[in-house]
MARVEXMI-124153 format. One line per field, with one value per atom (N, C-alpha, C, O): x, y, z; residue number from 1. Coordinates in steps of 0.02 Angstrom, whole numbers. Layout:
N
u <- (X_...)
v <- (Y_...)
w <- (Z_...)
pos <- (NUM_...)
This chain:
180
u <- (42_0_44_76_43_77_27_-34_80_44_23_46_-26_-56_-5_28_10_25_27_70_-35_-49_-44_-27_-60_-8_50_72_96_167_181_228_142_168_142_175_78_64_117_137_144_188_271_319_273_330_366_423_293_283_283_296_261_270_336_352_366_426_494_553_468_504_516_557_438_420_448_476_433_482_547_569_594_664_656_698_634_612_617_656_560_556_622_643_644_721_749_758_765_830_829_864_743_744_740_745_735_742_806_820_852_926_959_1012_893_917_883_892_829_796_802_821_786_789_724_691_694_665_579_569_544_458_458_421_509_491_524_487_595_603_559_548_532_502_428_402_420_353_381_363_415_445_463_448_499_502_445_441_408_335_298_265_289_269_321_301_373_420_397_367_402_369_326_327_274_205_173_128_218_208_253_231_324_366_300_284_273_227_166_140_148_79_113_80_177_184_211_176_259_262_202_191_137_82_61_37_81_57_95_66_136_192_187_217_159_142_82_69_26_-36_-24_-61_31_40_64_43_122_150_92_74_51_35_-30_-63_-38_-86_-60_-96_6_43_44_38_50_57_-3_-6_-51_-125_-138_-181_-105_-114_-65_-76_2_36_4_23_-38_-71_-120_-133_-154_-205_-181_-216_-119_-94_-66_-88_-24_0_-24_-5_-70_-103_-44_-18_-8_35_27_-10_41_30_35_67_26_22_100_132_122_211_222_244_209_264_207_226_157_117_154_159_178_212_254_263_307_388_384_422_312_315_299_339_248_248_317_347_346_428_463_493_443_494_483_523_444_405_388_380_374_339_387_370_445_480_512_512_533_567_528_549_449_420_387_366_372_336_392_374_463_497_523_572_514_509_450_457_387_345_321_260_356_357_401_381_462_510_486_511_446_422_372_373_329_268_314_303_358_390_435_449_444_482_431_442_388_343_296_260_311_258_315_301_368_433_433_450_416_412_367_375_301_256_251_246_251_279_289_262_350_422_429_487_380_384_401_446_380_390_465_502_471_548_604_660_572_630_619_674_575_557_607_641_605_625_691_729_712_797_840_899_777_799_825_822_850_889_975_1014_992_1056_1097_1067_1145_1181_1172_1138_1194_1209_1127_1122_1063_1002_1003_980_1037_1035_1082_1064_1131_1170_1127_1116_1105_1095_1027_1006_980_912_924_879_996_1034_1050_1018_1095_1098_1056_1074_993_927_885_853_904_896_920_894_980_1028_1015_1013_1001_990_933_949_863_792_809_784_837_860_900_893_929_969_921_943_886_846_781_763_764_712_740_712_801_838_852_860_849_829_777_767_712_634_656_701_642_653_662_620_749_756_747_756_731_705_625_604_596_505_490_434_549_549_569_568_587_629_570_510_595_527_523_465_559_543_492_464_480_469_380_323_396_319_280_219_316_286_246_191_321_291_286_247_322_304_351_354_409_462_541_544_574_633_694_679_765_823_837_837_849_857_931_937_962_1042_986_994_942_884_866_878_835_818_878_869_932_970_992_992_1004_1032_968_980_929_855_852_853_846_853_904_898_962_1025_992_981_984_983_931_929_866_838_825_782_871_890_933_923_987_1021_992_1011_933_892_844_817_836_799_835_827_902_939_935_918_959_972_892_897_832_779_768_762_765_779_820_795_892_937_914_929_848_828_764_763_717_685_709_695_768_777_816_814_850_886_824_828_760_705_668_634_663_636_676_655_745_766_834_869_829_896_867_829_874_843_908_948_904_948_902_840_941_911_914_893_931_947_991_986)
v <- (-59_0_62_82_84_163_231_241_266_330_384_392_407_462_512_525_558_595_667_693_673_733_723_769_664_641_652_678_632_648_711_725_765_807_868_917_849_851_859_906_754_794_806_803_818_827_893_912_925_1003_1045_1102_983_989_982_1009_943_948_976_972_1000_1050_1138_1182_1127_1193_1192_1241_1122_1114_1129_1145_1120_1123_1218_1251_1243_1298_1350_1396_1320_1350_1338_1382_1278_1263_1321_1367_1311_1354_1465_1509_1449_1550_1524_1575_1472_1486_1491_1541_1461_1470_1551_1569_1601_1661_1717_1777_1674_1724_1709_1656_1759_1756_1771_1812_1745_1756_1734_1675_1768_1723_1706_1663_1750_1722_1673_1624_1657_1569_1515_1463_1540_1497_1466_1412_1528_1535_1461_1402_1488_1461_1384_1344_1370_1307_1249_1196_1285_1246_1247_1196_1285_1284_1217_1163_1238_1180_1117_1073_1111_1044_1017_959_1064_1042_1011_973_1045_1049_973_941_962_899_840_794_849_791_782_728_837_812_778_740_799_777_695_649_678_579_568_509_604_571_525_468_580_576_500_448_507_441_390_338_395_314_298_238_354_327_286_240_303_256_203_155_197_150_105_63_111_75_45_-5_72_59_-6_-54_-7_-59_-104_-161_-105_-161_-214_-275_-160_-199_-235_-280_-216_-242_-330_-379_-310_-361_-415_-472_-406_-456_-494_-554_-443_-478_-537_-587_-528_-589_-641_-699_-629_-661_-720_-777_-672_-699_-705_-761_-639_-678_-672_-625_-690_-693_-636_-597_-612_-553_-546_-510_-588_-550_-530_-473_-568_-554_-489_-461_-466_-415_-363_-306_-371_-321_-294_-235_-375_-368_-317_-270_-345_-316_-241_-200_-211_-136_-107_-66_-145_-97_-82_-32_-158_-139_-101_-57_-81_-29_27_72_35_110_132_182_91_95_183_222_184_258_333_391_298_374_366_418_313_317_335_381_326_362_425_442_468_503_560_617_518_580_560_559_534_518_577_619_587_631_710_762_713_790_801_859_761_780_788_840_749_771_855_904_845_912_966_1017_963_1002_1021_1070_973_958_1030_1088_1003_1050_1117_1157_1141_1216_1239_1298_1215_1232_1242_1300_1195_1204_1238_1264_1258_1293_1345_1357_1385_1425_1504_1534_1530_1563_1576_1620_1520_1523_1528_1553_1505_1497_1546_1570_1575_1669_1721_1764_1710_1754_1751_1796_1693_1669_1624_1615_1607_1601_1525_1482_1518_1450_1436_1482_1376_1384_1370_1339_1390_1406_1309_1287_1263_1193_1181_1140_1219_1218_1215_1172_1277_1303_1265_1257_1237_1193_1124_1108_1088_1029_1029_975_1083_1124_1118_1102_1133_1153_1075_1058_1033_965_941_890_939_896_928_892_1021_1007_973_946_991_973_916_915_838_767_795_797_822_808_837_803_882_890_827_801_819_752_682_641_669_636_656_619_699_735_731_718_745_746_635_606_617_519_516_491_544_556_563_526_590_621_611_601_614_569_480_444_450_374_388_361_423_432_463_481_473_497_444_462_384_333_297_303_268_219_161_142_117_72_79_30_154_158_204_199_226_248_189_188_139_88_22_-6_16_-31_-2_-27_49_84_72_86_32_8_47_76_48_91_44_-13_55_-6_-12_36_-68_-82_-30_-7_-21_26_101_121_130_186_181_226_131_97_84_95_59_58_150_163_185_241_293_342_288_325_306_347_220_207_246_291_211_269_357_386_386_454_469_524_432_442_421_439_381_356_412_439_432_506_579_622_579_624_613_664_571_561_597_650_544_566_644_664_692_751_793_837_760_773_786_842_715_702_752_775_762_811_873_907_896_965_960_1007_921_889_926_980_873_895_971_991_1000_1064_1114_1159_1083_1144_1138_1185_1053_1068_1080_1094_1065_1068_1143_1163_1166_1211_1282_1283_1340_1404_1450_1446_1487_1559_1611_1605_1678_1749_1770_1827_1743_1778_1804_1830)
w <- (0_0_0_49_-50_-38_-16_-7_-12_35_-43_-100_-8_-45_-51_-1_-135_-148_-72_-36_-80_-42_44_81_64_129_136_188_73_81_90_127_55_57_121_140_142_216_267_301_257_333_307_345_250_227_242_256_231_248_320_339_348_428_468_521_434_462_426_444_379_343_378_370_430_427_513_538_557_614_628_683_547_553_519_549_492_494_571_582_618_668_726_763_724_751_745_785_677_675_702_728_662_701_781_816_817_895_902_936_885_888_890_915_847_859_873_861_912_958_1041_1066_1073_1152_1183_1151_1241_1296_1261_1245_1255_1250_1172_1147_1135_1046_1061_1066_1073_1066_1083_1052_1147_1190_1135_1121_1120_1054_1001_998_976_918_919_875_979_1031_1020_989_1059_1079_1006_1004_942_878_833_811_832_809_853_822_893_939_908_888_901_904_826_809_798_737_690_642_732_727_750_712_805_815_769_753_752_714_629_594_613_555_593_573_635_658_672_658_703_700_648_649_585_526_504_488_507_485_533_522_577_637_613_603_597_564_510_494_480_404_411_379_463_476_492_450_569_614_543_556_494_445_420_407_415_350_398_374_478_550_545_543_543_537_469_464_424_342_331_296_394_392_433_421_476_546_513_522_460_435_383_376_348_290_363_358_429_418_499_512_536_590_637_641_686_726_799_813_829_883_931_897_977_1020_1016_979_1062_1062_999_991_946_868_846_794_867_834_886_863_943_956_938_924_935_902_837_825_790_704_739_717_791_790_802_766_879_898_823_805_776_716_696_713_662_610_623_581_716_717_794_825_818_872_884_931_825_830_828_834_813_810_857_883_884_967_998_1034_1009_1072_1039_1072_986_961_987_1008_975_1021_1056_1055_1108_1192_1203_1244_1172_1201_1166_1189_1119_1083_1143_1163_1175_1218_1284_1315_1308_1399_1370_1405_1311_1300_1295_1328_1267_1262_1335_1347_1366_1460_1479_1496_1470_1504_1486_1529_1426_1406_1422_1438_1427_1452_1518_1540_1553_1642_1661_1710_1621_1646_1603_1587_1576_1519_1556_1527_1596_1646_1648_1628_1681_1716_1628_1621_1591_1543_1506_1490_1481_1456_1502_1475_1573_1627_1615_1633_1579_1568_1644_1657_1677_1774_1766_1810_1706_1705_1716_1726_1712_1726_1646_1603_1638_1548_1554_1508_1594_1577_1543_1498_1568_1527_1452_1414_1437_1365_1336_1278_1346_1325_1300_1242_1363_1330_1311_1292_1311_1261_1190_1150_1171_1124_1091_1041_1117_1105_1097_1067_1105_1132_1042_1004_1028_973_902_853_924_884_850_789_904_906_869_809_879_851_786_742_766_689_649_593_686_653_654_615_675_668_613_568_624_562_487_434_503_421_393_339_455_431_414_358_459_437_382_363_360_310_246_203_242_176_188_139_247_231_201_150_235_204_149_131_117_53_15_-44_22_-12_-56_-46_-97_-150_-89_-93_-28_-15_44_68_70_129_100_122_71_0_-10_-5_-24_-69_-5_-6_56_101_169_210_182_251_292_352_243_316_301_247_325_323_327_345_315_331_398_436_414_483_501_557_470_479_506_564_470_489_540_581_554_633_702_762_669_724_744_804_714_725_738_773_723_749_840_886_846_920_957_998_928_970_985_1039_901_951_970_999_965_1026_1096_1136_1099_1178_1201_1255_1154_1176_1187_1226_1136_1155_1219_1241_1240_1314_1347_1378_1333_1401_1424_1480_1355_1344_1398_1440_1377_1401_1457_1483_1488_1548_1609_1661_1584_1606_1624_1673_1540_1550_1599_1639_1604_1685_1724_1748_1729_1808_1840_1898_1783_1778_1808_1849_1767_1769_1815_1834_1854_1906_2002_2058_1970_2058_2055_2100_1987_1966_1953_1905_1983_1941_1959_2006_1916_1924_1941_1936_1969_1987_1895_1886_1845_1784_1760_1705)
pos <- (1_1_1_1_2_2_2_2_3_3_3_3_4_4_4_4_5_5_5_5_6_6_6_6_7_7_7_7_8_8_8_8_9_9_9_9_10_10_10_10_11_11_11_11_12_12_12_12_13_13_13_13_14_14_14_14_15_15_15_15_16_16_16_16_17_17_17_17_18_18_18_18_19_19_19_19_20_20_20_20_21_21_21_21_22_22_22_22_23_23_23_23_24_24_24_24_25_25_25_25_26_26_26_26_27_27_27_27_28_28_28_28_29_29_29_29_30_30_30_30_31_31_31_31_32_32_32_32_33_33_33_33_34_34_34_34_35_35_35_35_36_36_36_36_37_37_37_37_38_38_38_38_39_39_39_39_40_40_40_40_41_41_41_41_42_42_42_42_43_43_43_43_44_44_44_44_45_45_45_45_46_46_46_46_47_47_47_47_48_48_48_48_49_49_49_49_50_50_50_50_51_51_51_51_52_52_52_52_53_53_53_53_54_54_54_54_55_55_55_55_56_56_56_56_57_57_57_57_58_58_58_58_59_59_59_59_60_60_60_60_61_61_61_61_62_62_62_62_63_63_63_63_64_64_64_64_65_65_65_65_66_66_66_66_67_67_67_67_68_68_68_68_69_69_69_69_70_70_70_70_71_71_71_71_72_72_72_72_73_73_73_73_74_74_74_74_75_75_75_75_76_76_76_76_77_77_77_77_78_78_78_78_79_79_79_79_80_80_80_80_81_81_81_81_82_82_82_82_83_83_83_83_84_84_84_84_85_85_85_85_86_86_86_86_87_87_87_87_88_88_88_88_89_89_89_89_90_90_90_90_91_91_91_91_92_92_92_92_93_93_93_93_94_94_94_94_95_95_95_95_96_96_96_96_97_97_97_97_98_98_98_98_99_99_99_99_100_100_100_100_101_101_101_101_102_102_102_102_103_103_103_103_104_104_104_104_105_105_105_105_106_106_106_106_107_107_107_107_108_108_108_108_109_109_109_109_110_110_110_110_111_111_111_111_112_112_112_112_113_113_113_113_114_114_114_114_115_115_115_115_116_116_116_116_117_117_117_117_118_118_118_118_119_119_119_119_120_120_120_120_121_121_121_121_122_122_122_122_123_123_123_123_124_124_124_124_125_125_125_125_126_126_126_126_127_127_127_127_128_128_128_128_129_129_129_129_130_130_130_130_131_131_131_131_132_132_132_132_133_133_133_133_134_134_134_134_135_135_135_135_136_136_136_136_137_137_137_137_138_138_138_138_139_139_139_139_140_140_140_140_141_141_141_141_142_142_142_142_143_143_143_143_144_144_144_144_145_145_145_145_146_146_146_146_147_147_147_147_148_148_148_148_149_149_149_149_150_150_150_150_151_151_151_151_152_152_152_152_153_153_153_153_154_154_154_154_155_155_155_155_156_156_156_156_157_157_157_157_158_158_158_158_159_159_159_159_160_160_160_160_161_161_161_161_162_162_162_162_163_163_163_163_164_164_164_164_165_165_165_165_166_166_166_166_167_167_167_167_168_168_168_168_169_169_169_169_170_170_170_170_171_171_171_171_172_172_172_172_173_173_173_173_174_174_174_174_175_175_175_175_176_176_176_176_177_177_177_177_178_178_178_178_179_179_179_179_180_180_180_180)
């Protein structure tokens, strides 16, 4: 089953327009980043929405040829849709976090090791967007919905690194503040 023309270019557009908003936060300060932040976020998730719907489409298309069992219908989702579920697991705690903490991080009442690994944490979600990317643009991943396992191994990695990065900004924002 391939994807609709105008799907593709849906969330193609969405995350075109995510790495868009990235980069003007990089050179703005205080409530426009924060703006820009939470828009790039928001906007990165509704386009992997878009691409787990397709995926999790081709999951159910495979269960039905091939009848497997609960574990292996799991095993076939982690395969196929593993990287955009911890993908926007980590866009929504990032997004919980700006929001939260939007206050304190407009005010600038953070500590620089914040903006640092804020900074890394984008860095990783760009580099990952640009695999989105050109793999969901590929004829094999159009045509069957699945990507190379080499795609898959290195999507896992950086987003296990991007947790981490996450995580870090957690706890910075909830037990760490500056006077500014």
């Amino acid at each position: 089953m391939s994807i609709p023309n105008w799907y593709t270019i849906i969330y193609s557009s969405l995350l075109l327009v995510s790495v868009i908003l990235y980069i003007v936060s990089f050179f703005t300060n205080g409530t426009s980043k924060l703006a820009c932040l939470i828009t790039a976020y928001s906007t990165i998730a509704v386009g992997i929405l878009m691409i787990l719907g397709f995926t999790l489409n081709n999951v159910s298309k495979i269960s039905e040829l091939i009848h497997p069992s609960k574990w292996e219908y799991f095993k076939i989702i982690l395969t196929n849709s593993g990287p955009f579920i911890i993908s926007l697991g980590i866009i929504f705690y990032t997004l919980y976090l700006l929001i939260v903490y939007q206050n304190r991080i407009s005010d600038n009442h953070v500590t620089t090791e914040y903006s640092t690994i804020s900074a890394i944490s984008i860095i990783l979600t760009l580099i990952k967007l640009y695999l989105f990317y050109k793999e969901i643009n590929s004829k094999i991943f159009l045509s069957t919905g699945k990507m190379s396992t080499i795609t898959y191994g290195v999507m896992y990695l950086i987003g296990m690194l991007n947790l981490i990065c996450v995580l870090i900004m957690g706890t910075i924002l909830k037990y760490f503040t500056t006077d500014g």
